[in-house]
Jmol script that loads the backbone (N, CA, C; Angstrom):
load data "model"
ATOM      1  N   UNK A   1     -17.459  -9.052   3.840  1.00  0.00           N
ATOM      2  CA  UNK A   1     -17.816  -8.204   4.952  1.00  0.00           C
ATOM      3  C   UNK A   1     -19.086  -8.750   5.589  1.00  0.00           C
ATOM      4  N   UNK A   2     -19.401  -7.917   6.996  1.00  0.00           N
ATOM      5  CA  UNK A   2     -20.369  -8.571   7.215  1.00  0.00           C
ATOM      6  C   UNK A   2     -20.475  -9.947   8.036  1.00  0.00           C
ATOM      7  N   UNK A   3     -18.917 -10.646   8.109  1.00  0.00           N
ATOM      8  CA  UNK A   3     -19.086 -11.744   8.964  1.00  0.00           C
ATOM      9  C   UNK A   3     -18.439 -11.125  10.419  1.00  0.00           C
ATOM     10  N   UNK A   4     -19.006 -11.973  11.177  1.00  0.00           N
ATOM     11  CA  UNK A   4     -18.617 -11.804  12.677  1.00  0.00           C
ATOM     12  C   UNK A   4     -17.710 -12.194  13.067  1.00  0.00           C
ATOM     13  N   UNK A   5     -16.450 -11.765  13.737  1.00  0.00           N
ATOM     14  CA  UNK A   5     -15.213 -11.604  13.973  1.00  0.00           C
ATOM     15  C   UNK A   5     -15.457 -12.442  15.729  1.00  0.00           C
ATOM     16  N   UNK A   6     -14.807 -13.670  15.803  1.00  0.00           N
ATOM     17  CA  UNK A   6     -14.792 -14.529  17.538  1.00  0.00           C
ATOM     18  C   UNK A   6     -12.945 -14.499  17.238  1.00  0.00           C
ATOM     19  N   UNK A   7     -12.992 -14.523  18.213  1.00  0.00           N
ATOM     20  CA  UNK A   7     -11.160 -14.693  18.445  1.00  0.00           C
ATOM     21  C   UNK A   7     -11.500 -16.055  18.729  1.00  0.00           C
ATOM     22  N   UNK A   8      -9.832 -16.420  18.536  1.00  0.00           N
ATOM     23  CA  UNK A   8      -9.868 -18.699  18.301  1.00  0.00           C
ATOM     24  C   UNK A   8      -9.722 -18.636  19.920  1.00  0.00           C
ATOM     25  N   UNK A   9      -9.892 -19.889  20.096  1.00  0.00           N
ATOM     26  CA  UNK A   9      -9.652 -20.483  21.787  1.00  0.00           C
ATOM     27  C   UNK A   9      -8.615 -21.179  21.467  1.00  0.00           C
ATOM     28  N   UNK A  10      -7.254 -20.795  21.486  1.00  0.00           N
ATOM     29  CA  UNK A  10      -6.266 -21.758  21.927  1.00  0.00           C
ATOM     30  C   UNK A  10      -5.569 -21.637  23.205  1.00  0.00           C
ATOM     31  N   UNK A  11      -5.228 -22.841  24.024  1.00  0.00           N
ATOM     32  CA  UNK A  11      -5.102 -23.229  25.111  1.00  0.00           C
ATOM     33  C   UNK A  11      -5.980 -22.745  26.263  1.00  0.00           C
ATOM     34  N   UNK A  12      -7.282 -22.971  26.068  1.00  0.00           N
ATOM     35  CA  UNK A  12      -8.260 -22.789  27.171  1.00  0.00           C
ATOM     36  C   UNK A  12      -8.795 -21.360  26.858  1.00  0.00           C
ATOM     37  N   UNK A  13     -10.027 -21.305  27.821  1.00  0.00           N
ATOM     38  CA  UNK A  13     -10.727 -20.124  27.331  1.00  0.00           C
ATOM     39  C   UNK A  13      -9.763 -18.726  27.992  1.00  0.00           C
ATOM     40  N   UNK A  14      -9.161 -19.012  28.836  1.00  0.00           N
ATOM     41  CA  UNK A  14      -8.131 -17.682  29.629  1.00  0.00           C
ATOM     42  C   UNK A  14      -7.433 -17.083  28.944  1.00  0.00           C
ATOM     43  N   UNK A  15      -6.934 -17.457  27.770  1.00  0.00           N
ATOM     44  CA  UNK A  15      -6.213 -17.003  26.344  1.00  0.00           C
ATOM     45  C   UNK A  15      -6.553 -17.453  25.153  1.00  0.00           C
ATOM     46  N   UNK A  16      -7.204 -15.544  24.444  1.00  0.00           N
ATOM     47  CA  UNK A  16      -7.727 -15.956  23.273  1.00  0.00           C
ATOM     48  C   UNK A  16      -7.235 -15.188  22.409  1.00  0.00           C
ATOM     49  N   UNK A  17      -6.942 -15.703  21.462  1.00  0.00           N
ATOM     50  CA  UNK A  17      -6.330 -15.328  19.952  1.00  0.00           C
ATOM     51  C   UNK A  17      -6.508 -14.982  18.546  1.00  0.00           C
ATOM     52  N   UNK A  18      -6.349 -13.595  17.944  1.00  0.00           N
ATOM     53  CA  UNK A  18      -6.917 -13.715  17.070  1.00  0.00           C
ATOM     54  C   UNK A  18      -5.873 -13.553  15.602  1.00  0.00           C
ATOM     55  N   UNK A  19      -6.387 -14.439  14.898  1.00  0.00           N
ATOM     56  CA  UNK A  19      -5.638 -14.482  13.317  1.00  0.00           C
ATOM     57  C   UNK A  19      -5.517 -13.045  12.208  1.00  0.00           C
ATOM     58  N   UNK A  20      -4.873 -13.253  11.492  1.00  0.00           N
ATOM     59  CA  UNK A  20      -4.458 -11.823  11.121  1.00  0.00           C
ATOM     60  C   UNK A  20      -5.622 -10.977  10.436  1.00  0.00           C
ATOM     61  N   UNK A  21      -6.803 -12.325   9.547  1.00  0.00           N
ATOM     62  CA  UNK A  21      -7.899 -12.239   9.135  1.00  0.00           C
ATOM     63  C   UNK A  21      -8.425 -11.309  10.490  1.00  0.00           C
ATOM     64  N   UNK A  22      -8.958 -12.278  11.466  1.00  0.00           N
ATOM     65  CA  UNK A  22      -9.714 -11.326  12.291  1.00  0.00           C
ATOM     66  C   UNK A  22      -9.282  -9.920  13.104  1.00  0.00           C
ATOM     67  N   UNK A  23      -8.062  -9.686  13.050  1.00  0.00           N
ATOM     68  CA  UNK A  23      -7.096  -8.229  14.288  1.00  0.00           C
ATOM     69  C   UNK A  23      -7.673  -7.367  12.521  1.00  0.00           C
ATOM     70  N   UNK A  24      -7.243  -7.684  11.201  1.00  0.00           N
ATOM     71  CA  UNK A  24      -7.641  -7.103  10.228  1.00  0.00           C
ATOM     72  C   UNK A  24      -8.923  -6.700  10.146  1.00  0.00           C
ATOM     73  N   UNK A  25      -9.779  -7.376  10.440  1.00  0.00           N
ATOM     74  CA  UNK A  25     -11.697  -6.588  10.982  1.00  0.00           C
ATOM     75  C   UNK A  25     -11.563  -6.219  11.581  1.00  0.00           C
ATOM     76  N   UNK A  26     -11.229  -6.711  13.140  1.00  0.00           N
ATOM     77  CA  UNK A  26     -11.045  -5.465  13.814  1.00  0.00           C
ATOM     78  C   UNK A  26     -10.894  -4.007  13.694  1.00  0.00           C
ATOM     79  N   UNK A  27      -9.932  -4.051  13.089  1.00  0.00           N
ATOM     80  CA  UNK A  27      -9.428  -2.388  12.358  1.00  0.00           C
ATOM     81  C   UNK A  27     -10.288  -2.432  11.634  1.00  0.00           C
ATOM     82  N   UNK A  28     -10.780  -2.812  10.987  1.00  0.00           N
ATOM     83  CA  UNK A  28     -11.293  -2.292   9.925  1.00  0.00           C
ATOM     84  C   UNK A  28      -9.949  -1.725   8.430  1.00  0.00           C
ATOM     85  N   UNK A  29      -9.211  -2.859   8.789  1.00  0.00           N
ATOM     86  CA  UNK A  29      -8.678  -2.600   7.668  1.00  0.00           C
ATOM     87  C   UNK A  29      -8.002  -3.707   6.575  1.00  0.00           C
ATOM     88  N   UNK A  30      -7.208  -4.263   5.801  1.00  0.00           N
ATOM     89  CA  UNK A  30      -6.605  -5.511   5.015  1.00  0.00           C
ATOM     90  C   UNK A  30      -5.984  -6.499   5.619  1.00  0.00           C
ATOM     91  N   UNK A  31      -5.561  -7.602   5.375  1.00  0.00           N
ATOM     92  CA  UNK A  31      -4.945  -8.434   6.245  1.00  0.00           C
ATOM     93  C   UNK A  31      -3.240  -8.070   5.747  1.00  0.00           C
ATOM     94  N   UNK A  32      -3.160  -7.503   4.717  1.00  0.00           N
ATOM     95  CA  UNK A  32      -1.658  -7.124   4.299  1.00  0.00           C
ATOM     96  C   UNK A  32      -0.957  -6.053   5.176  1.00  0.00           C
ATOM     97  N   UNK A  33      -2.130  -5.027   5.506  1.00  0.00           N
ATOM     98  CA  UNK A  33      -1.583  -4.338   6.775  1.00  0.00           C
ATOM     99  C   UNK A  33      -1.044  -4.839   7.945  1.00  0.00           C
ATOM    100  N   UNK A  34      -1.666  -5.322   8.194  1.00  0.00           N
ATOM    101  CA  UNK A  34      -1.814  -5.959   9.742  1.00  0.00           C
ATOM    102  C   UNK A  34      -0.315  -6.725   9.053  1.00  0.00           C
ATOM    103  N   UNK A  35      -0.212  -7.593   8.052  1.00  0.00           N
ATOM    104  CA  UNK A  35       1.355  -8.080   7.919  1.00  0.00           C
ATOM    105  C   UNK A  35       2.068  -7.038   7.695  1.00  0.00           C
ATOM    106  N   UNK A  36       2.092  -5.904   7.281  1.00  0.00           N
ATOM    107  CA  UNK A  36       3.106  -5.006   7.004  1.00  0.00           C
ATOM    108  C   UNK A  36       3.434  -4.297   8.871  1.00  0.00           C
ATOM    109  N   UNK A  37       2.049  -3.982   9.452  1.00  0.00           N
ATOM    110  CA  UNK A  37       2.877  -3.851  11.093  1.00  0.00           C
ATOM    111  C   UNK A  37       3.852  -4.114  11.576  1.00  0.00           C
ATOM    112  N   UNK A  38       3.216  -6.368  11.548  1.00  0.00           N
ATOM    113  CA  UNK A  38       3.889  -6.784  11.773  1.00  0.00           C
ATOM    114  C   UNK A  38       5.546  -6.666  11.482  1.00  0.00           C
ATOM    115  N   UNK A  39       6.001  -6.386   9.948  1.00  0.00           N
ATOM    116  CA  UNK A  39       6.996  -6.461   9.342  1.00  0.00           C
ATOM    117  C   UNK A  39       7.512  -5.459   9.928  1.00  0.00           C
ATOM    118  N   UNK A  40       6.940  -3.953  10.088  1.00  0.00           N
ATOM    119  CA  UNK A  40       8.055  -2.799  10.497  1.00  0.00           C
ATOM    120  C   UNK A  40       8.385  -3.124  11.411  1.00  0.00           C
ATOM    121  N   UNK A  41       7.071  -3.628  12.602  1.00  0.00           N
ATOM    122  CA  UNK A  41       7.533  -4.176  14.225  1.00  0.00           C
ATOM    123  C   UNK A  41       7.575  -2.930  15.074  1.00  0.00           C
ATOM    124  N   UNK A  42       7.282  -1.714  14.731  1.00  0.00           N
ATOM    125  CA  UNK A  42       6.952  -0.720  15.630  1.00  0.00           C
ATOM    126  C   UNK A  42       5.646  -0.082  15.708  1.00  0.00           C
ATOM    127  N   UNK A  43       4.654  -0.542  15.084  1.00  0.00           N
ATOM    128  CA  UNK A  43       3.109  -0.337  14.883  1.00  0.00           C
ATOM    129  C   UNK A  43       2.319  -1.811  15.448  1.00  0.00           C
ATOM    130  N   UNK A  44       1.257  -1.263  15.715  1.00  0.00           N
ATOM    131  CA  UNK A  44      -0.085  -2.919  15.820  1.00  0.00           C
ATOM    132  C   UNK A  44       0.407  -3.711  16.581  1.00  0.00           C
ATOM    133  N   UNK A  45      -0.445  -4.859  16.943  1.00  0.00           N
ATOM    134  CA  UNK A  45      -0.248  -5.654  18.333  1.00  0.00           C
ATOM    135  C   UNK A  45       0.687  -6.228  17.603  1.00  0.00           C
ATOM    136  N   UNK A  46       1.533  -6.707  18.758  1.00  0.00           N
ATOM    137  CA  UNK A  46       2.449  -7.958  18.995  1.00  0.00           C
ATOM    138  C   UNK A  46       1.926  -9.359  18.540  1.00  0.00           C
ATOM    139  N   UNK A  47       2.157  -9.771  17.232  1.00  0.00           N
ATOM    140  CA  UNK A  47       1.857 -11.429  17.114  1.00  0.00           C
ATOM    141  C   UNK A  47       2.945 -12.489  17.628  1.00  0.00           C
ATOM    142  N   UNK A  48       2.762 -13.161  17.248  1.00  0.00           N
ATOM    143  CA  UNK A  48       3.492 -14.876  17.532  1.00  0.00           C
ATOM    144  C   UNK A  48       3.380 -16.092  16.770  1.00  0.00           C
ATOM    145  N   UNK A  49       4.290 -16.353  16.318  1.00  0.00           N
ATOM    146  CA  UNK A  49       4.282 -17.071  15.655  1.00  0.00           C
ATOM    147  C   UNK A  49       4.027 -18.653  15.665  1.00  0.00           C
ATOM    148  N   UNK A  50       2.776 -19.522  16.162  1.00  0.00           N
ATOM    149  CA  UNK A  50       2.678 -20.121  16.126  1.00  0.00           C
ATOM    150  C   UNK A  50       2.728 -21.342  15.014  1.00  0.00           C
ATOM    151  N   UNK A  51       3.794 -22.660  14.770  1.00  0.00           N
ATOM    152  CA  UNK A  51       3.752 -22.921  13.322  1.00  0.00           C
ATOM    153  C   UNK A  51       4.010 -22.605  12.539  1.00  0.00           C
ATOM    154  N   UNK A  52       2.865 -22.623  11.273  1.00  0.00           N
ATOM    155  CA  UNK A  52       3.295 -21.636   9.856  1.00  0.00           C
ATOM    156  C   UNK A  52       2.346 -20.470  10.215  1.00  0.00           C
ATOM    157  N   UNK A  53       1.798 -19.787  11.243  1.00  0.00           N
ATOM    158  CA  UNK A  53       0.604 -18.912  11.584  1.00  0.00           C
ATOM    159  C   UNK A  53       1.314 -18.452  12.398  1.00  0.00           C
ATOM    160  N   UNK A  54       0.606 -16.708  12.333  1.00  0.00           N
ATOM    161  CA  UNK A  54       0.818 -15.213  13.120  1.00  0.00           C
ATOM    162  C   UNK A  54      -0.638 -15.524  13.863  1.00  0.00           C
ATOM    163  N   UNK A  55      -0.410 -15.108  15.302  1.00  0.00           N
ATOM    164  CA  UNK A  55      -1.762 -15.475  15.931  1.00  0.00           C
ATOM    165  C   UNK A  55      -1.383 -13.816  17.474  1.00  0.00           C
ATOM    166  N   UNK A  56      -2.613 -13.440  17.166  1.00  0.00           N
ATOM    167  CA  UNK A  56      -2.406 -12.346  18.298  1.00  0.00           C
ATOM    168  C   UNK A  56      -2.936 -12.297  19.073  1.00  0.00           C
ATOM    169  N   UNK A  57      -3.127 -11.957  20.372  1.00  0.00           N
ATOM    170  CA  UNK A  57      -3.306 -12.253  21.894  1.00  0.00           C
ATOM    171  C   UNK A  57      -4.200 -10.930  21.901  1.00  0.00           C
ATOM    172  N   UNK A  58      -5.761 -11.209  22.679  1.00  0.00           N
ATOM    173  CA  UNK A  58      -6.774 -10.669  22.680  1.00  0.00           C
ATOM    174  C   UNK A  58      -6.224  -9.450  23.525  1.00  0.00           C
ATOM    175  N   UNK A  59      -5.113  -9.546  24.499  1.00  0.00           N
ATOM    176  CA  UNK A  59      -4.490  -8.615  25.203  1.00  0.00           C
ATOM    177  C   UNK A  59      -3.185  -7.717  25.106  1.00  0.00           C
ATOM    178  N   UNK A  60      -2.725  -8.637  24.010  1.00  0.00           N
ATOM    179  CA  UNK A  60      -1.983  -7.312  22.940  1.00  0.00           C
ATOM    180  C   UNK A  60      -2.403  -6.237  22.066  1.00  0.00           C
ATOM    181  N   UNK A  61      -3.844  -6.637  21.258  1.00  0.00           N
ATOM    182  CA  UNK A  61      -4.902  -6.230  20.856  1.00  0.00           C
ATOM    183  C   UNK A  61      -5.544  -4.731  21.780  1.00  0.00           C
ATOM    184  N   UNK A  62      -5.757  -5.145  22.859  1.00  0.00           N
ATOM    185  CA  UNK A  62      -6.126  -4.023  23.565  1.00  0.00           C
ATOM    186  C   UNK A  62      -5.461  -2.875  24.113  1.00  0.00           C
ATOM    187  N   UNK A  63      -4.287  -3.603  24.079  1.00  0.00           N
ATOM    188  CA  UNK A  63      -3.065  -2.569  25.191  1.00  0.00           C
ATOM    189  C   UNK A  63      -2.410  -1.913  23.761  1.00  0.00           C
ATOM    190  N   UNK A  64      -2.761  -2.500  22.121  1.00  0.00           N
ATOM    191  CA  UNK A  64      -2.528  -1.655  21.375  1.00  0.00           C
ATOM    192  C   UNK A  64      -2.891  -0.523  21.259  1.00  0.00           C
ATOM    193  N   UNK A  65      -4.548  -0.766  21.814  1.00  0.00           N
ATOM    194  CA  UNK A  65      -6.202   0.013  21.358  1.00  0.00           C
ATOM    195  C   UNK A  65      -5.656   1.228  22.779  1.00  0.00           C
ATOM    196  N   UNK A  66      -4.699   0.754  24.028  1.00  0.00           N
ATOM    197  CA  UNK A  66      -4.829   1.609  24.847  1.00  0.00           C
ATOM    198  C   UNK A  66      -3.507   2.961  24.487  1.00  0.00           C
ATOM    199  N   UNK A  67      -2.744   2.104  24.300  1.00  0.00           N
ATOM    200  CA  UNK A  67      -1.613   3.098  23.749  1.00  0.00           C
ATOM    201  C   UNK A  67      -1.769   3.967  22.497  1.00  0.00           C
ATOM    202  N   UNK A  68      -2.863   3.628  21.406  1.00  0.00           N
ATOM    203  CA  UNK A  68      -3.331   4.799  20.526  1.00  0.00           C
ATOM    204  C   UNK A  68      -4.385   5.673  21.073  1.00  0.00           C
ATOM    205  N   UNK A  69      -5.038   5.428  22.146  1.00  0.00           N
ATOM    206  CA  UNK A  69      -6.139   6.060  22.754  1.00  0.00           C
ATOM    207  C   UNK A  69      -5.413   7.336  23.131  1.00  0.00           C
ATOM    208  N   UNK A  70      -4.182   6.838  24.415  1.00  0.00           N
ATOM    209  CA  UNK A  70      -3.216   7.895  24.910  1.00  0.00           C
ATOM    210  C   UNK A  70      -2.286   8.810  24.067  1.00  0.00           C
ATOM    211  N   UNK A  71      -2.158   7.715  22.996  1.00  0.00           N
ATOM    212  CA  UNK A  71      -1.347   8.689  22.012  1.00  0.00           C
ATOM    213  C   UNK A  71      -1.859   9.681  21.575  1.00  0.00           C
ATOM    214  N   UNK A  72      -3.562   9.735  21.288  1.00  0.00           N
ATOM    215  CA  UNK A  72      -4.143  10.665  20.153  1.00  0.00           C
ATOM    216  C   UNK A  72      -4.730  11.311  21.698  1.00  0.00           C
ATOM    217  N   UNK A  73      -4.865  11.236  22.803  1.00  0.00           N
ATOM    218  CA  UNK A  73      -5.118  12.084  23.735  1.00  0.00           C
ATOM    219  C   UNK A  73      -4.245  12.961  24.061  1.00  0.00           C
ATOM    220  N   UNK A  74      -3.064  12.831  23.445  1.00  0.00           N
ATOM    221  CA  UNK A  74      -1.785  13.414  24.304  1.00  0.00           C
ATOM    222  C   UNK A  74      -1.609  14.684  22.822  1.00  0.00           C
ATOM    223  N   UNK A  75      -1.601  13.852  22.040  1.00  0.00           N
ATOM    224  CA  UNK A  75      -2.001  15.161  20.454  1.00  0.00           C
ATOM    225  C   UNK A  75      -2.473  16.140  20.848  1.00  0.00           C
ATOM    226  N   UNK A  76      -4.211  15.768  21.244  1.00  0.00           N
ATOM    227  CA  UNK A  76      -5.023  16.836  21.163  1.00  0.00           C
ATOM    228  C   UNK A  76      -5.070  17.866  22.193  1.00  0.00           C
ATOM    229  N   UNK A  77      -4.136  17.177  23.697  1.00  0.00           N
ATOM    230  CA  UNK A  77      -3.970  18.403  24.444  1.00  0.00           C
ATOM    231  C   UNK A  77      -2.616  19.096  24.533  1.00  0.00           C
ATOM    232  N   UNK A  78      -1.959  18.472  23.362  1.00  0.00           N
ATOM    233  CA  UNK A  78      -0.479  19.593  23.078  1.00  0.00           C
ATOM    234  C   UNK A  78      -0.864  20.861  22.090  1.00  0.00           C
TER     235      UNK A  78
END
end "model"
wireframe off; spacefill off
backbone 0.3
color backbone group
């Protein structure tokens, strides 16, 4: 803990990516989660499979962060 979380630069700085290690700080939670998301495929950002590597898009990441925002907004005024 304690280290600082940069998303990777692959293919130029306009798209940036982050490894399952780092979307896992993010949350604040395991990197087995973040693979188990992945696995159900109806939770957490959208990865890709680059290679032998899951790599996630700084803008899947967010539009995750926006659709739980709305979700738990839509809770609290039902």
């Amino acid at each position: 803990m304690g280290r600082e979380v940069t998303p990777s630069q692959v293919g130029g700085p306009s798209q940036c990516f982050l490894t399952t290690e780092e979307v896992a700080a993010r949350y604040r939670t395991s990197p087995a989660t973040v693979r188990w998301w992945r696995q159900v495929g109806n939770y957490g950002p959208k990865g890709i499979k680059v290679g032998r590597r899951v790599l996630y898009s700084l803008a899947s990441c967010e539009e995750f962060e926006r659709q739980q925002a709305s979700g738990e907004a839509a809770k609290a005024s039902a």
